[in-house]
Phi, psi and omega in degrees: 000144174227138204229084181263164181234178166231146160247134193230130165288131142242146181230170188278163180296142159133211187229114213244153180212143179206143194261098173241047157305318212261316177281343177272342174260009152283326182293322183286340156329334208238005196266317212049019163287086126044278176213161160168228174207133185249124167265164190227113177235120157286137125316146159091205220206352192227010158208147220215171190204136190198165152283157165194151149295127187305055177222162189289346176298300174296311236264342178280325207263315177311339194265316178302287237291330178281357158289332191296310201245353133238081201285176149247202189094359201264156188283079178269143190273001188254316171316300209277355178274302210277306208064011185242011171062344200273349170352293221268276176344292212279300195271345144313290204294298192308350158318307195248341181067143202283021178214175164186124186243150178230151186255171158221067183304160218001070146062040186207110173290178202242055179298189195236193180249053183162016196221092158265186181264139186217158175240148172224123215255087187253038147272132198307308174274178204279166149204177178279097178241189177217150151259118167245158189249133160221111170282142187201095184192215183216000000 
């Protein structure tokens, strides 16, 4: 059986990380599905999605590290095309990418004991995003 969902986001301006573990294992919940693999896909081009353990101490050091290594502020070549500052935004999330799959078994994912699922916003105004979730399983 296969089951898709949408999950909606609203996120604040700025570069947002957010633990949406808990709305996915309320989704699989509602699926009544056993075991199978949940894919997690963002829509758009400027957010991503990965694990991590969820504290606050990492979610500071992923945010230094991407100024370290995409900062903002550089002169991007999609800004003098664009006009829209988001240069840093688009080549963060494609760093880390737009899917993410997980297995799961007795109606449970199969997660690490320190490993949520994060969403990642790095464009600079606030938005409106979707998650979408597809469970694939018995």
């Amino acid at each position: 059986m296969i089951s898709t969902k949408e999950m909606k986001l609203e996120t604040a301006p700025g570069f947002q990380i957010v633990d949406i573990t808990r709305k996915a294992e309320d989704e699989l919940s509602n699926t009544g599905l056993n075991s199978g693999i949940l894919v997690l896909f963002v829509p758009g081009a400027t957010g991503a999605l990965t694990t991590i353990e969820y504290e606050s101490g990492l979610i500071q050091d992923l945010k230094d590290l991407f100024q370290k290594i995409i900062p903002e502020g550089l002169n991007y070549n999609h800004d003098r095309k664009w006009h829209d500052g988001n240069g840093h935004s688009h080549l963060r999330a494609s760093l880390i990418g737009p899917s993410l799959s997980i297995p799961f078994s007795k109606g449970n994912l199969l997660l690490g004991t320190w490993q949520q699922i994060i969403f990642i916003d790095f464009d600079p105004p606030a938005r409106s995003r979707k998650i979408i979730l597809q469970f694939m399983g018995e």
